[in-house]
C-alpha positions in Angstrom: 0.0 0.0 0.0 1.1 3.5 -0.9 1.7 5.6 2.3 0.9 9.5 2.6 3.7 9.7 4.8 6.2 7.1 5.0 8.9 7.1 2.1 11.9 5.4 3.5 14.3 7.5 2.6 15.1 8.1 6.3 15.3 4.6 7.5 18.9 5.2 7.1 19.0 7.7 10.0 19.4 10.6 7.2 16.9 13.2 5.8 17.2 15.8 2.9 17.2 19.3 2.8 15.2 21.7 0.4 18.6 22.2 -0.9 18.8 18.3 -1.7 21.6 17.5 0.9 21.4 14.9 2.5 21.9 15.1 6.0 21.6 12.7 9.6 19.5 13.6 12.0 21.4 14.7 14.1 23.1 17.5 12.0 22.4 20.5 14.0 21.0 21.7 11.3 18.4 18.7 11.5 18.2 19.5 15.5 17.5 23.2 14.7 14.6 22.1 12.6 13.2 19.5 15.3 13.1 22.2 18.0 11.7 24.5 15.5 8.7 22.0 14.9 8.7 21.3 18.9 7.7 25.6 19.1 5.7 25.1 16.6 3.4 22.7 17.9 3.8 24.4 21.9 2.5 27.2 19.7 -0.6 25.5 18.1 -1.7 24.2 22.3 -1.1 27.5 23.7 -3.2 28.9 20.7 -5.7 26.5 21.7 -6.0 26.8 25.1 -5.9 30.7 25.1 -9.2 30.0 23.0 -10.6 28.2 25.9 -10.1 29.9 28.8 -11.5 33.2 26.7 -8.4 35.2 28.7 -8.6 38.5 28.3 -7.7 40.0 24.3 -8.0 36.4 23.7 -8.6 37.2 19.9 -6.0 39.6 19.2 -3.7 36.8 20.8 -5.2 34.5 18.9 -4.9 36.0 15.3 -1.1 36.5 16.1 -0.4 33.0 17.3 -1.4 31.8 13.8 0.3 34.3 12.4 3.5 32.8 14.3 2.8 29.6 13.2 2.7 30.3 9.5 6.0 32.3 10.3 8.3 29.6 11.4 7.4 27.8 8.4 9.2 30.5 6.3 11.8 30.3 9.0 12.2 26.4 8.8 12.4 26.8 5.0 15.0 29.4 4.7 16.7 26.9 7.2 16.3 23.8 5.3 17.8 25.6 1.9 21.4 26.1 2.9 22.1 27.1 -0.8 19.5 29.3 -1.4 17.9 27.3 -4.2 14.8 28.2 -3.2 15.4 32.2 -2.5 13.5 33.7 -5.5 9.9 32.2 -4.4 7.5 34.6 -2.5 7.9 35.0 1.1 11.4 33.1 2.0 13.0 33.4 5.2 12.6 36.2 8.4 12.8 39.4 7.5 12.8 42.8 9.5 9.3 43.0 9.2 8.6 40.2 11.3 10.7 41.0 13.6 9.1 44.1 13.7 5.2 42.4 14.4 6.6 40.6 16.9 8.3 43.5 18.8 4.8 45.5 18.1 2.8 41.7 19.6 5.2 42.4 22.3 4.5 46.0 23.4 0.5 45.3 23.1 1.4 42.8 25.8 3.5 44.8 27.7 1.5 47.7 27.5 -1.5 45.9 29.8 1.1 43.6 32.0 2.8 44.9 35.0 5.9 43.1 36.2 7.2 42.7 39.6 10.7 43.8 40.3 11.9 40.6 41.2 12.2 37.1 39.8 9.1 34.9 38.9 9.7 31.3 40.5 6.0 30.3 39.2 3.3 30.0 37.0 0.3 30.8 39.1 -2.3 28.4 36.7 -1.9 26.2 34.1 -1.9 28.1 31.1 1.0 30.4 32.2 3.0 27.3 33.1 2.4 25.8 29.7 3.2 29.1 28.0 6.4 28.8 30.2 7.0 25.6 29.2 6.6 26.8 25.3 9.4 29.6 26.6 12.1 26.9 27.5 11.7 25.3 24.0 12.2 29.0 22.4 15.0 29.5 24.1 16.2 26.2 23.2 15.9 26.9 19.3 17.5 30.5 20.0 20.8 28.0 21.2 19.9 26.0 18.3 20.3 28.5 15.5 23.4 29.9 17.1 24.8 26.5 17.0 24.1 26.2 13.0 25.3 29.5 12.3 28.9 28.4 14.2 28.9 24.8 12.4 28.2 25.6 9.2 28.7 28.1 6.0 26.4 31.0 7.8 22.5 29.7 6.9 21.1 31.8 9.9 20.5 35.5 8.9 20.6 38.1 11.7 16.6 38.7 11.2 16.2 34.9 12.4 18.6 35.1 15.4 16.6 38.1 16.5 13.1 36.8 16.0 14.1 33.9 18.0 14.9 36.3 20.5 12.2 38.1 20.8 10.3 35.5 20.6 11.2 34.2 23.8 10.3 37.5 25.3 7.3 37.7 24.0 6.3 34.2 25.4 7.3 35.1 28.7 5.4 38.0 29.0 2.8 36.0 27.5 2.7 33.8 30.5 2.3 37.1 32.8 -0.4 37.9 31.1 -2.0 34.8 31.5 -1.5 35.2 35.2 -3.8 38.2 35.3 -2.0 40.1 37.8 -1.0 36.9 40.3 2.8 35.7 40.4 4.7 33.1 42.3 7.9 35.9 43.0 11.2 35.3 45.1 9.9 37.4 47.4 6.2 35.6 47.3 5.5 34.2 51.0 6.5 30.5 51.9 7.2 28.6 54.2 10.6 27.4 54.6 11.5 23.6 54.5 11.9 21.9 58.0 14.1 19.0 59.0 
């Protein structure tokens, strides 16, 4: 029976590029493009779940989140063609403009979320502590990018480095929000352990 998905070509631990390299995965190139797809879909249950819990500017939210995850698909592309084969067709790779939504997605946030002065140890409910979850894995694919940009002829442009960068900001401010004015701080009261 003809599969949909499975064509074998990766049985041999190796997987091509939009370039037509052939790579293994674990290239860090191919690891960039795993963690990549791990945001993405931390994206697409955040999305989800903001939905559901009708938090506060939940549509605006919403309407950007997809508009985040149609945007690391021109990142993973740009990724995936190391030899810019592909750099003629419409709407390839980061550009300043994104970065620039994202900075704007982050000042609507920022704009309507106070911060304490001190660390958050935290989440105070679940969604913020998935959205911090989703955080970790940005900052993971921020590491990521800067690790393919040191291994190998320069496929990261500086638009990508600092939308991944942002990115991660915007997610944690996007876990205050979701807190609604209620953090966990260092200086939050607790009881210290006894023994």
């Amino acid at each position: 029976m003809h599969s949909q998905v499975t064509t074998k070509r990766g049985d041999d631990g190796t997987t091509d590029t939009f370039s037509g390299a052939s790579l293994s995965k674990a290239h860090p190139l191919i690891e960039c493009l795993g963690t990549l797809d791990t945001v993405r879909a931390q994206t697409a249950l955040i999305r989800l779940e903001i939905t559901r819990s009708a938090l506060p500017g939940h549509p605006a939210i919403d309407a950007f989140l997809l508009w985040l995850l149609h945007t690391y698909f021109l990142l993973g592309a740009s990724l995936a063609d190391q030899e810019k084969k592909q750099a003629n067709t419409p709407h390839h790779g980061i550009s300043a403009t994104h970065v620039q939504r994202l900075e704007e997605a982050q000042a609507w946030l920022e704009e309507r979320t106070p911060l304490p002065r001190v660390f958050i140890v935290s989440a105070t409910n679940p969604l913020a502590a998935q959205i911090d979850v989703a955080t970790t894995f940005v900052r993971t694919l921020e590491r990521r990018l800067v690790e393919v940009k040191e291994s190998t002829p320069n496929p990261v442009s500086a638009p990508s480095l600092a939308f991944a960068n942002r990115l991660s900001d915007y997610f944690f401010l996007l876990a205050r929000y979701a807190e609604e004015g209620h953090h966990h701080t260092t200086k939050s009261p607790f009881e210290a352990p006894t023994g």
